[in-house]
Backbone atoms as SQL, in Angstrom:
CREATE TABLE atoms (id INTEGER PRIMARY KEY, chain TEXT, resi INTEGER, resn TEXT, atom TEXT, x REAL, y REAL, z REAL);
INSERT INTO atoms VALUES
  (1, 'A', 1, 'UNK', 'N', -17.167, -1.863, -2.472),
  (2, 'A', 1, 'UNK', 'CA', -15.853, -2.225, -1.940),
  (3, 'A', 1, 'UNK', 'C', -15.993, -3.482, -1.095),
  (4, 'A', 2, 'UNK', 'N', -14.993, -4.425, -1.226),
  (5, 'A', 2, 'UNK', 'CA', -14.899, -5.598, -0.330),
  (6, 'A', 2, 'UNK', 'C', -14.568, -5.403, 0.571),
  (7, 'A', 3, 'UNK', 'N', -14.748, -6.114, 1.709),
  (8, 'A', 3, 'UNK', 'CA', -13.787, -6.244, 2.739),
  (9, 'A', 3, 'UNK', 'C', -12.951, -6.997, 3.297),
  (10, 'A', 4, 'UNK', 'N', -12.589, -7.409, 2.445),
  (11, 'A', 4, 'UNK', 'CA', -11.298, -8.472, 2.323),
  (12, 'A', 4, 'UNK', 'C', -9.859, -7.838, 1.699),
  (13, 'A', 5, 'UNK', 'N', -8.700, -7.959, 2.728),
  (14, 'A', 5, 'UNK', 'CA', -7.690, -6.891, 2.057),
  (15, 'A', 5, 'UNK', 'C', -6.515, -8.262, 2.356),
  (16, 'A', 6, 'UNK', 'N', -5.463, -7.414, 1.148),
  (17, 'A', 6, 'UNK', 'CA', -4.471, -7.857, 1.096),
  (18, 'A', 6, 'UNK', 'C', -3.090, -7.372, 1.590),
  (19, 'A', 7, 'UNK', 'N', -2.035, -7.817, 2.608),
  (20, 'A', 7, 'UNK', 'CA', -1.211, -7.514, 3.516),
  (21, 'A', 7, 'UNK', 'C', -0.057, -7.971, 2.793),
  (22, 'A', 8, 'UNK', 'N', 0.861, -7.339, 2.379),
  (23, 'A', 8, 'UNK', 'CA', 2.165, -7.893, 2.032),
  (24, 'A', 8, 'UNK', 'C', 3.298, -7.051, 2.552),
  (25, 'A', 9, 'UNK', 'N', 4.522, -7.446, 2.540),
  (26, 'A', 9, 'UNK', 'CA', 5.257, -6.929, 3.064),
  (27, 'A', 9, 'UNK', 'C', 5.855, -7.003, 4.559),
  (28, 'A', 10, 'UNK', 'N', 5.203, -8.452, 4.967),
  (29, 'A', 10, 'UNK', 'CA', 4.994, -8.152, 6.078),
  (30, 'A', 10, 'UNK', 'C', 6.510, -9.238, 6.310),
  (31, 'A', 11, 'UNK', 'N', 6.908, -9.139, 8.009),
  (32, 'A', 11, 'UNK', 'CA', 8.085, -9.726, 8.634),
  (33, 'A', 11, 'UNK', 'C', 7.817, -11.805, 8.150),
  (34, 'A', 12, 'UNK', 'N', 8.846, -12.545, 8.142),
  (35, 'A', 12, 'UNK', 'CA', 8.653, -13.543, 8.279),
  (36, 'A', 12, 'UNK', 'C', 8.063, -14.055, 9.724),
  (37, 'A', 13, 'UNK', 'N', 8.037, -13.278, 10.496),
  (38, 'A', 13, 'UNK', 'CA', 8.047, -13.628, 12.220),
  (39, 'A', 13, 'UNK', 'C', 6.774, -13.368, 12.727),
  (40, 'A', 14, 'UNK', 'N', 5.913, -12.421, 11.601),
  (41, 'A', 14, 'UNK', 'CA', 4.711, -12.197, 11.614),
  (42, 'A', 14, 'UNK', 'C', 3.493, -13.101, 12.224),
  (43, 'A', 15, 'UNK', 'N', 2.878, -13.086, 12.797),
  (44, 'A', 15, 'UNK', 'CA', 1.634, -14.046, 13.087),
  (45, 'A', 15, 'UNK', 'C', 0.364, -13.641, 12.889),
  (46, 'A', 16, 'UNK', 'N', -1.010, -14.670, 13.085),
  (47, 'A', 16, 'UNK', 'CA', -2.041, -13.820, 12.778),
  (48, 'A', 16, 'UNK', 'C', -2.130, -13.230, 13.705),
  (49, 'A', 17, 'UNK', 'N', -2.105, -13.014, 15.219),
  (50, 'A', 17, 'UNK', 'CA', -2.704, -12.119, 16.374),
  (51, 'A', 17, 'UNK', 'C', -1.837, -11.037, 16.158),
  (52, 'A', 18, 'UNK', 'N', -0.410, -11.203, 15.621),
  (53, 'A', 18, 'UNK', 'CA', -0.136, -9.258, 15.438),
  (54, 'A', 18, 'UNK', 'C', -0.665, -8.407, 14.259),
  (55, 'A', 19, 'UNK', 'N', -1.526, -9.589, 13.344),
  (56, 'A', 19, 'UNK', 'CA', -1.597, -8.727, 12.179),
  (57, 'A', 19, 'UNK', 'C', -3.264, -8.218, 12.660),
  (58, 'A', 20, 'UNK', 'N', -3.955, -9.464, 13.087),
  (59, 'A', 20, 'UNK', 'CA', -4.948, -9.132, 13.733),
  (60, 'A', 20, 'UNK', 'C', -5.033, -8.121, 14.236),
  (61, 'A', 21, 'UNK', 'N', -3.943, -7.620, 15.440),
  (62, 'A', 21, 'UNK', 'CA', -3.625, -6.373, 16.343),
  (63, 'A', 21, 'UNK', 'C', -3.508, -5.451, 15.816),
  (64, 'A', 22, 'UNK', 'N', -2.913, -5.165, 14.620),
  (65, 'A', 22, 'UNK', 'CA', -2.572, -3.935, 13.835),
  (66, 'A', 22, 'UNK', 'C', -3.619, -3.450, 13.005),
  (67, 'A', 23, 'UNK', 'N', -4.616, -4.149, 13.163),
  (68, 'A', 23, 'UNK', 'CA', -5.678, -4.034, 11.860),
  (69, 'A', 23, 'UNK', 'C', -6.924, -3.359, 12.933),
  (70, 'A', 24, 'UNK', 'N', -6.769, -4.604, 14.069),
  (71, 'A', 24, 'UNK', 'CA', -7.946, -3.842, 15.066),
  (72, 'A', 24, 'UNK', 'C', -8.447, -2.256, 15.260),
  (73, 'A', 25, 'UNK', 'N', -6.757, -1.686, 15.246),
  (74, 'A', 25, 'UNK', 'CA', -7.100, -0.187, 15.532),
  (75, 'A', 25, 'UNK', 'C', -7.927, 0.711, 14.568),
  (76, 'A', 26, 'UNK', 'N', -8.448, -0.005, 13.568),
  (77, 'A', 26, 'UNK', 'CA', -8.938, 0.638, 12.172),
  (78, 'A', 26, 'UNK', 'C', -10.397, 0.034, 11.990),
  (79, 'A', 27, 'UNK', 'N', -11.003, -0.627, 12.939),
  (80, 'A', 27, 'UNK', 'CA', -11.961, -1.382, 12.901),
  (81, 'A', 27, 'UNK', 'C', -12.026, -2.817, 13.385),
  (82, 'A', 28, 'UNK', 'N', -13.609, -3.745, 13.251),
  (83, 'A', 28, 'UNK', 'CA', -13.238, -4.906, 13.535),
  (84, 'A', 28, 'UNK', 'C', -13.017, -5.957, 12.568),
  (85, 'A', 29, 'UNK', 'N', -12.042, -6.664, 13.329),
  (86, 'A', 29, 'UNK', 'CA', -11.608, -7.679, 12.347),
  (87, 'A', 29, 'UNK', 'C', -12.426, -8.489, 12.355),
  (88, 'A', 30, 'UNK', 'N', -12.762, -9.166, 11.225),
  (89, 'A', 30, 'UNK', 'CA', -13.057, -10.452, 11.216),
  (90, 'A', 30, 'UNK', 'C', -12.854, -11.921, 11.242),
  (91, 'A', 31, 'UNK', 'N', -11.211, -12.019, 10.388),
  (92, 'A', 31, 'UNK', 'CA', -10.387, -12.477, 10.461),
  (93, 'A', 31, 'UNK', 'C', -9.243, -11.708, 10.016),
  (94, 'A', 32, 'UNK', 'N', -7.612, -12.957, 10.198),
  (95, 'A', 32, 'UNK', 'CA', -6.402, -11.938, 10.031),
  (96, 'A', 32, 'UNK', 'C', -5.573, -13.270, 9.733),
  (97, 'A', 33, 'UNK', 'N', -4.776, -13.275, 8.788),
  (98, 'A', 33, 'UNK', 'CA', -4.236, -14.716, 8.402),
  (99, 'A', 33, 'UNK', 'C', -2.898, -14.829, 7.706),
  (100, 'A', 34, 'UNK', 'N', -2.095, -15.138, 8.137),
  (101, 'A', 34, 'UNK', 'CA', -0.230, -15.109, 7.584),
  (102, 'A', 34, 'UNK', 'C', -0.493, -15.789, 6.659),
  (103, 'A', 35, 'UNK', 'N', 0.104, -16.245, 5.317),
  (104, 'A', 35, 'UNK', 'CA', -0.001, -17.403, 4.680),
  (105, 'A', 35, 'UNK', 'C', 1.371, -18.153, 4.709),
  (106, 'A', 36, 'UNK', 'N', 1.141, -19.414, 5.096),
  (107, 'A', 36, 'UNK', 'CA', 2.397, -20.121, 5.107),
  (108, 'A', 36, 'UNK', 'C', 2.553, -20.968, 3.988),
  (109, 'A', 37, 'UNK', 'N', 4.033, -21.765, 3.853),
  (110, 'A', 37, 'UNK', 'CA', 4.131, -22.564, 2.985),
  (111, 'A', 37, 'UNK', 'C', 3.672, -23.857, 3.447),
  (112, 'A', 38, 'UNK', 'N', 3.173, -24.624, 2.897),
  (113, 'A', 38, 'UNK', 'CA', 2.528, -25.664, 2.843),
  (114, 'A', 38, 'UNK', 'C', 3.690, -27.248, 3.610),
  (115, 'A', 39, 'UNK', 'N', 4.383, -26.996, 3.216),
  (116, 'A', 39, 'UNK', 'CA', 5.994, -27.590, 3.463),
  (117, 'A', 39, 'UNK', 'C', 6.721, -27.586, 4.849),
  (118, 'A', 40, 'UNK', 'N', 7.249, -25.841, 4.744),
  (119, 'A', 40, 'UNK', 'CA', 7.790, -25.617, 5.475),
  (120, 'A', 40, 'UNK', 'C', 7.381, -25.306, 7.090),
  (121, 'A', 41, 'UNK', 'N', 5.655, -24.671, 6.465),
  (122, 'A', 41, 'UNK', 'CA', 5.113, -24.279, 7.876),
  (123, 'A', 41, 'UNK', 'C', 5.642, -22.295, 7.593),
  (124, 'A', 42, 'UNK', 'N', 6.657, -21.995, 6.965),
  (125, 'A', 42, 'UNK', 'CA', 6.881, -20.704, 6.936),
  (126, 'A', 42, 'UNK', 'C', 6.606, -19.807, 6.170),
  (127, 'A', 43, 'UNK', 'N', 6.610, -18.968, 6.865),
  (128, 'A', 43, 'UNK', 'CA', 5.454, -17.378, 6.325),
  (129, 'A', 43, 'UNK', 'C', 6.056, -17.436, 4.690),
  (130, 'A', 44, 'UNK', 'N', 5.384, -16.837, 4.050),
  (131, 'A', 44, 'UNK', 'CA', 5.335, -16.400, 2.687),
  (132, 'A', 44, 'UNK', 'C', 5.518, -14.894, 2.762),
  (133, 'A', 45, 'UNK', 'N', 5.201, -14.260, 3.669),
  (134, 'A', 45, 'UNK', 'CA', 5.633, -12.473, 3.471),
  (135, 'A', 45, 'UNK', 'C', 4.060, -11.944, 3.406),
  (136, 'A', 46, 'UNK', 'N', 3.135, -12.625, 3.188),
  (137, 'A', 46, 'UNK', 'CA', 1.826, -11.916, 2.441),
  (138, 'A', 46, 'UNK', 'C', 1.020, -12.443, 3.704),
  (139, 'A', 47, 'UNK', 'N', -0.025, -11.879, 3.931),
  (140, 'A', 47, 'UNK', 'CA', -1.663, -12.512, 4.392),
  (141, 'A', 47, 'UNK', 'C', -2.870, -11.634, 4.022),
  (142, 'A', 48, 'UNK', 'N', -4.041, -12.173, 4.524),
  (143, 'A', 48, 'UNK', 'CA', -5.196, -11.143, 4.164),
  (144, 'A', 48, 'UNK', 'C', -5.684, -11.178, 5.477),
  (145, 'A', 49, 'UNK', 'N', -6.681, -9.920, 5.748),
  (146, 'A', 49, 'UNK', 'CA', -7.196, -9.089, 6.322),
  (147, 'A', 49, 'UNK', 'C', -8.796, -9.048, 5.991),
  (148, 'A', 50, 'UNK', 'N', -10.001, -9.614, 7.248),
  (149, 'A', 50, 'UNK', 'CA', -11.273, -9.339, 6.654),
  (150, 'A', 50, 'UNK', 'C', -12.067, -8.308, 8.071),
  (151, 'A', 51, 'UNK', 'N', -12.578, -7.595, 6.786),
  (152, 'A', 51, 'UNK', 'CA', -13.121, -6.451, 8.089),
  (153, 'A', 51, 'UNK', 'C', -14.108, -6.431, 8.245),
  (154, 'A', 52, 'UNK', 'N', -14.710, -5.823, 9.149),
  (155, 'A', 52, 'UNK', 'CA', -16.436, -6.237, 9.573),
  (156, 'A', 52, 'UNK', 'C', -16.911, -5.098, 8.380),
  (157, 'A', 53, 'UNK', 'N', -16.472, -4.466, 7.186),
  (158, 'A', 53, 'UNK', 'CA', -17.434, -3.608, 6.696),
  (159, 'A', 53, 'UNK', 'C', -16.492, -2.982, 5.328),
  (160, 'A', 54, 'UNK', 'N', -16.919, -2.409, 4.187),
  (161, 'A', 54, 'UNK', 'CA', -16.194, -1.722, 3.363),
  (162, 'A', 54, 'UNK', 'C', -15.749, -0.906, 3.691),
  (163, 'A', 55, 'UNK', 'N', -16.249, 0.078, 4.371),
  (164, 'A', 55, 'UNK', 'CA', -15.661, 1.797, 4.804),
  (165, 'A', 55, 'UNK', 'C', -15.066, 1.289, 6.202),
  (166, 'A', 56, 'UNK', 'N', -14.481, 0.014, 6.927),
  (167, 'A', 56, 'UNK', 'CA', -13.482, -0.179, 7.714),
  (168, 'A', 56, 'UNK', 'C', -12.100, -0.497, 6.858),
  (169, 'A', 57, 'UNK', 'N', -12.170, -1.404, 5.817),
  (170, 'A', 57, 'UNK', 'CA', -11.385, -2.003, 4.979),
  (171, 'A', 57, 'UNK', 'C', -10.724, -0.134, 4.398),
  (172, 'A', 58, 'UNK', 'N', -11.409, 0.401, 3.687),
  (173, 'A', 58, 'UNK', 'CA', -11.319, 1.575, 3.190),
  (174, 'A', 58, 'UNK', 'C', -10.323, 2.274, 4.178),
  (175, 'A', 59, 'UNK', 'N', -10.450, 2.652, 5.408),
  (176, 'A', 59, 'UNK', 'CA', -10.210, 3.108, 6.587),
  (177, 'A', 59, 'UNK', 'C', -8.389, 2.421, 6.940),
  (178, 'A', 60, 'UNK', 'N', -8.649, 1.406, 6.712),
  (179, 'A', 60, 'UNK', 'CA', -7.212, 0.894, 7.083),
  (180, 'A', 60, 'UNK', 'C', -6.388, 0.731, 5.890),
  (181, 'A', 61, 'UNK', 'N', -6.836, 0.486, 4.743),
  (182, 'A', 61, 'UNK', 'CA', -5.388, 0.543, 3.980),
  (183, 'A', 61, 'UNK', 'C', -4.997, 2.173, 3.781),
  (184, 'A', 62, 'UNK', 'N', -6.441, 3.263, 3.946),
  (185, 'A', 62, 'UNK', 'CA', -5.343, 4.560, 4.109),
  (186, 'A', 62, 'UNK', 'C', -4.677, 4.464, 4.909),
  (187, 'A', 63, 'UNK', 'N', -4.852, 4.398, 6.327),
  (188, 'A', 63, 'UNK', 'CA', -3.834, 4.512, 7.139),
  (189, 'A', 63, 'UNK', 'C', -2.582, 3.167, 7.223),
  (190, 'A', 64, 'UNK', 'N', -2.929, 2.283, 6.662),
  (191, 'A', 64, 'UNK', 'CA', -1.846, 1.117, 6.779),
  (192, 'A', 64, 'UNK', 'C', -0.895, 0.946, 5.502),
  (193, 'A', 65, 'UNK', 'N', -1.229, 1.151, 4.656),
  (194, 'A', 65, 'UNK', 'CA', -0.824, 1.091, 3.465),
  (195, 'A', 65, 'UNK', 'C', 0.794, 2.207, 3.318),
  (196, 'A', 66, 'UNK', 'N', 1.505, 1.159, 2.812),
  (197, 'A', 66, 'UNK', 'CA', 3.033, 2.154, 3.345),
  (198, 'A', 66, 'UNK', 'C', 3.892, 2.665, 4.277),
  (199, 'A', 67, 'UNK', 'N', 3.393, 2.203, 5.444),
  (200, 'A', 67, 'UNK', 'CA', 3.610, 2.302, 6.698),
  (201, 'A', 67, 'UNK', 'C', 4.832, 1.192, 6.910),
  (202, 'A', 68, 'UNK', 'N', 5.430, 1.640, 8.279),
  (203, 'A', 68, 'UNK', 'CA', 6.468, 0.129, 8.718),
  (204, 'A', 68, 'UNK', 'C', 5.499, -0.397, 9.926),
  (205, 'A', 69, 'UNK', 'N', 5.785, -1.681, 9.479),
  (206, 'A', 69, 'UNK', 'CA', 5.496, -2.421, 10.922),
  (207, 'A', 69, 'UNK', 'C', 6.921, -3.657, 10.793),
  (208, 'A', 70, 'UNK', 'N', 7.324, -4.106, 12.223),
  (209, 'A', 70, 'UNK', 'CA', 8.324, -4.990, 12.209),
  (210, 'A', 70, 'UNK', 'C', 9.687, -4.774, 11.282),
  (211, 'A', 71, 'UNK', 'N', 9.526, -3.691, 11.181),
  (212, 'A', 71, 'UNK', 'CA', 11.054, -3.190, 10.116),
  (213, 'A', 71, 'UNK', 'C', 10.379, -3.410, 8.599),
  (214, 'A', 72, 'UNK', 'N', 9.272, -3.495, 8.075),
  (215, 'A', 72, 'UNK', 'CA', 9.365, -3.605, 6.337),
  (216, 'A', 72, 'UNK', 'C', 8.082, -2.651, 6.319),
  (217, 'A', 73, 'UNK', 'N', 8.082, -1.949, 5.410),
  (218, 'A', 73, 'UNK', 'CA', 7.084, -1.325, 4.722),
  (219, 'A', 73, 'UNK', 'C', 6.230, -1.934, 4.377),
  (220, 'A', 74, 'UNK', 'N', 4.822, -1.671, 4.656),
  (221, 'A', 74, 'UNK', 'CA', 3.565, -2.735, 3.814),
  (222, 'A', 74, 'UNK', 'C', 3.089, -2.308, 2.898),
  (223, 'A', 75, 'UNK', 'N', 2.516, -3.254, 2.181),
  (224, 'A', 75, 'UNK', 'CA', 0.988, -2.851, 1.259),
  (225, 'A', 75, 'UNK', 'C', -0.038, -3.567, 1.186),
  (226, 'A', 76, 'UNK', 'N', -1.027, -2.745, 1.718),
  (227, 'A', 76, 'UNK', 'CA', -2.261, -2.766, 1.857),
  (228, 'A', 76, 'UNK', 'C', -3.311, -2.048, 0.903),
  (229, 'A', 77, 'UNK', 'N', -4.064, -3.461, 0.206),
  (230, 'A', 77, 'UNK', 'CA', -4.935, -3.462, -0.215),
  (231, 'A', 77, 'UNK', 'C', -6.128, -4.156, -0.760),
  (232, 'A', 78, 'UNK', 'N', -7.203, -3.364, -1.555),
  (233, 'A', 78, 'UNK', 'CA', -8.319, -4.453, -1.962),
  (234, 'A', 78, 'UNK', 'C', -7.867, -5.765, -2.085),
  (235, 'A', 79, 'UNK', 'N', -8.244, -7.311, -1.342),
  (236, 'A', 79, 'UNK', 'CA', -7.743, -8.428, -2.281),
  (237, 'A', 79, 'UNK', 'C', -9.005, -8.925, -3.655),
  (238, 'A', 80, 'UNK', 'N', -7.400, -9.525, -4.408),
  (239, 'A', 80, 'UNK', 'CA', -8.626, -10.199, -5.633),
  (240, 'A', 80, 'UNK', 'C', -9.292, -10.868, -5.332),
  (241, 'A', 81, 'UNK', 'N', -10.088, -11.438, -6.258),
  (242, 'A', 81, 'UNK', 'CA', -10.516, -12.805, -6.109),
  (243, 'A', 81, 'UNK', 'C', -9.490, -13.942, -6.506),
  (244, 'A', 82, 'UNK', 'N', -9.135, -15.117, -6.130),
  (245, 'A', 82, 'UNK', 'CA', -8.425, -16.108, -6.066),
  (246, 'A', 82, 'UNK', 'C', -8.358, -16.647, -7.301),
  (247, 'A', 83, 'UNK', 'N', -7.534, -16.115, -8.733),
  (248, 'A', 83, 'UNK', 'CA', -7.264, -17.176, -9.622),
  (249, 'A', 83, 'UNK', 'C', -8.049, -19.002, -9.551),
  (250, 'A', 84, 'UNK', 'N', -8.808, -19.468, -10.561),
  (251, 'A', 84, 'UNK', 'CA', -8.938, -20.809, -11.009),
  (252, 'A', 84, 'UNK', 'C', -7.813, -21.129, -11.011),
  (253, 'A', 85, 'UNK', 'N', -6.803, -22.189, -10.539),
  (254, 'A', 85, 'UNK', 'CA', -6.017, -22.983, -11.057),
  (255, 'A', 85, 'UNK', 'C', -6.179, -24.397, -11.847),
  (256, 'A', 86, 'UNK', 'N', -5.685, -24.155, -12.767),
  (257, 'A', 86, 'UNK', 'CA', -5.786, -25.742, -13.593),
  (258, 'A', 86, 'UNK', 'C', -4.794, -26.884, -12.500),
  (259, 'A', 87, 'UNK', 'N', -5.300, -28.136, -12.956),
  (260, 'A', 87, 'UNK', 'CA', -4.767, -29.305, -11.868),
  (261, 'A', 87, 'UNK', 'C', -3.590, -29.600, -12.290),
  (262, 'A', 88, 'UNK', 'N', -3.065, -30.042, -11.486),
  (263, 'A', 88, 'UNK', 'CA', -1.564, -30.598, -11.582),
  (264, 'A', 88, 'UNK', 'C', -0.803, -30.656, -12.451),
  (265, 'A', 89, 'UNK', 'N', 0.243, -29.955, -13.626),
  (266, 'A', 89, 'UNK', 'CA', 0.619, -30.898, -14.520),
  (267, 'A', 89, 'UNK', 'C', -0.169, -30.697, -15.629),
  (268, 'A', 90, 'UNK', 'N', -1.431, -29.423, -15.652),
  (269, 'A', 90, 'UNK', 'CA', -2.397, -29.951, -17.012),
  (270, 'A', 90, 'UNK', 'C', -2.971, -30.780, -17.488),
  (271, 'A', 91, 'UNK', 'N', -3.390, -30.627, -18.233),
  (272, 'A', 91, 'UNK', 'CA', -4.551, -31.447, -19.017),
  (273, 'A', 91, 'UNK', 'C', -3.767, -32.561, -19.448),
  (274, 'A', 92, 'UNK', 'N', -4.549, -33.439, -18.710),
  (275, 'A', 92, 'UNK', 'CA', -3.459, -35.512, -19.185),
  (276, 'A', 92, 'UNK', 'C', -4.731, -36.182, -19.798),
  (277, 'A', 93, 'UNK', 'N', -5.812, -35.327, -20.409),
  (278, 'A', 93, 'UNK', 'CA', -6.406, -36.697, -21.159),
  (279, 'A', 93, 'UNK', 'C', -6.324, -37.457, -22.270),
  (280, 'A', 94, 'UNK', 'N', -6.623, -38.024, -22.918),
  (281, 'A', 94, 'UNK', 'CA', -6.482, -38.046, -24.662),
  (282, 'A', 94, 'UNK', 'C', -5.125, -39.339, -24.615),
  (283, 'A', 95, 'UNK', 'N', -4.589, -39.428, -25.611),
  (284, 'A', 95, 'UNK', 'CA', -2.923, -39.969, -25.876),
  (285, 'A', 95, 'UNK', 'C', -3.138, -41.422, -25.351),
  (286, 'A', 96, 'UNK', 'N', -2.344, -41.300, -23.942),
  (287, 'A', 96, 'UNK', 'CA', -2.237, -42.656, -23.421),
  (288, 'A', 96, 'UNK', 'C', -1.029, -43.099, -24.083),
  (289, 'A', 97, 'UNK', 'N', -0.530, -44.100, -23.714),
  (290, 'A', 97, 'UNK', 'CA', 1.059, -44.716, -24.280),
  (291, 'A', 97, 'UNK', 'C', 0.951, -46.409, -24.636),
  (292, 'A', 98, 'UNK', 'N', 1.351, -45.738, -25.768),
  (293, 'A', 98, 'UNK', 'CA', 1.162, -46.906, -26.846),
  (294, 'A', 98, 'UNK', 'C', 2.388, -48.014, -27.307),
  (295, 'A', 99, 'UNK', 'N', 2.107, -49.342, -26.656),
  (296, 'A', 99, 'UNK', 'CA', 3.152, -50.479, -27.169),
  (297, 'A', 99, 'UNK', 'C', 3.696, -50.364, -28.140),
  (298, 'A', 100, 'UNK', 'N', 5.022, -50.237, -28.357),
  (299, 'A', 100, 'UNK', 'CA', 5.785, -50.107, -29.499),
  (300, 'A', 100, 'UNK', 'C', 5.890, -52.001, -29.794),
  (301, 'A', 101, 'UNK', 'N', 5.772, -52.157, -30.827),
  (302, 'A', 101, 'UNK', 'CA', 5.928, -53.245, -31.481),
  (303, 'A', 101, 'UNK', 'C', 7.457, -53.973, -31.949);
């Protein structure tokens, strides 16, 4: 088991020190992280959760998982690993644009 979890559900108003806070009681954190938009600066609804151990991680999504915090129900669990994304726009090699005559 990892110990890296995934938090969704959570308030827009959310920060890392309350998610941090809520996680503490289940073990130690390692880190605790809102994800924002890149743009706006504002929450996305989701963050992850890293715990000092598997059977802490284990430990808190039983007890966190489905629960309310801040008025919304969460879910808590294992996170994936992070999708490869392809770059921008796809694959631009090859072609090129050709003078019409």
């Amino acid at each position: 088991m990892t110990n890296k979890l995934y938090v969704g559900g959570l308030s827009y108003a959310t920060t890392d020190k309350q998610l941090e806070e809520l996680f503490a009681a289940h073990g130690t954190v390692e880190s605790a992280r809102v994800i924002t938009d890149k743009f706006t600066g504002r929450s996305k609804g989701f963050g992850f959760v890293e715990m000092g151990s598997g059977a802490e991680a284990q430990k808190a999504i039983q007890a966190l998982n489905g629960t309310e915090f801040d008025g919304r129900s969460l879910t808590v669990n294992e996170a994936r690993p992070q999708e490869k994304r392809s770059g921008f726009g796809g694959d631009r090699r090859g072609g090129g644009r050709r003078d019409r005559w």
